[in-house]
N, C-alpha and C positions, 0 to 999 in steps of 0.2 A: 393187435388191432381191435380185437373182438371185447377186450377189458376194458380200453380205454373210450369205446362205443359208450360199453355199460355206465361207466364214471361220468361220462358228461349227461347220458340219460337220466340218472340220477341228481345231477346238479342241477340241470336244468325242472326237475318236475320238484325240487326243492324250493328251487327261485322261484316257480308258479304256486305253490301254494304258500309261500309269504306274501306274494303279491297279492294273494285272494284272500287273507288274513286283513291284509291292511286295508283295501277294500271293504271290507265287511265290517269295520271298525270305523271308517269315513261313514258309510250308509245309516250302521247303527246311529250313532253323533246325528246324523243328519237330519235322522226321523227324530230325533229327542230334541234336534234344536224346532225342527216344524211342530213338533206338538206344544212345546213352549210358546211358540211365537204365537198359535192359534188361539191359543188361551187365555194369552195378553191381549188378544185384539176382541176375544170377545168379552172381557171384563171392562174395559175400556169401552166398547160401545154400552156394556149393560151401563156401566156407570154415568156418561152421556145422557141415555136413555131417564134412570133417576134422578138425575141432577136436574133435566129439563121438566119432567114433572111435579118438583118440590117449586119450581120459581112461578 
């Protein structure tokens, strides 16, 4: 009983730190799409900005 305690303890804190792999790979992604997207909208406004000054 005492082995097959250990087995599933083991499988279980396996399955927990794939899951926090995969997690940590979504957040990563996430922050690289926010900084993307941030970037595009302030180029986009600067561009705005000189386009309305040159008319």
């Amino acid at each position: 009983m005492k082995n097959l305690s250990l087995y599933s303890m083991t499988v279980f804190c396996l399955l927990m730190l794939t899951s926090c792999e995969a997690v940590e790979t979504i957040f990563k992604a996430g922050m690289w799409w926010g900084i993307i997207v941030v970037v595009g909208v302030i180029a986009i406004i600067l561009w705005l900005f000189s386009r309305g000054k040159n008319s």
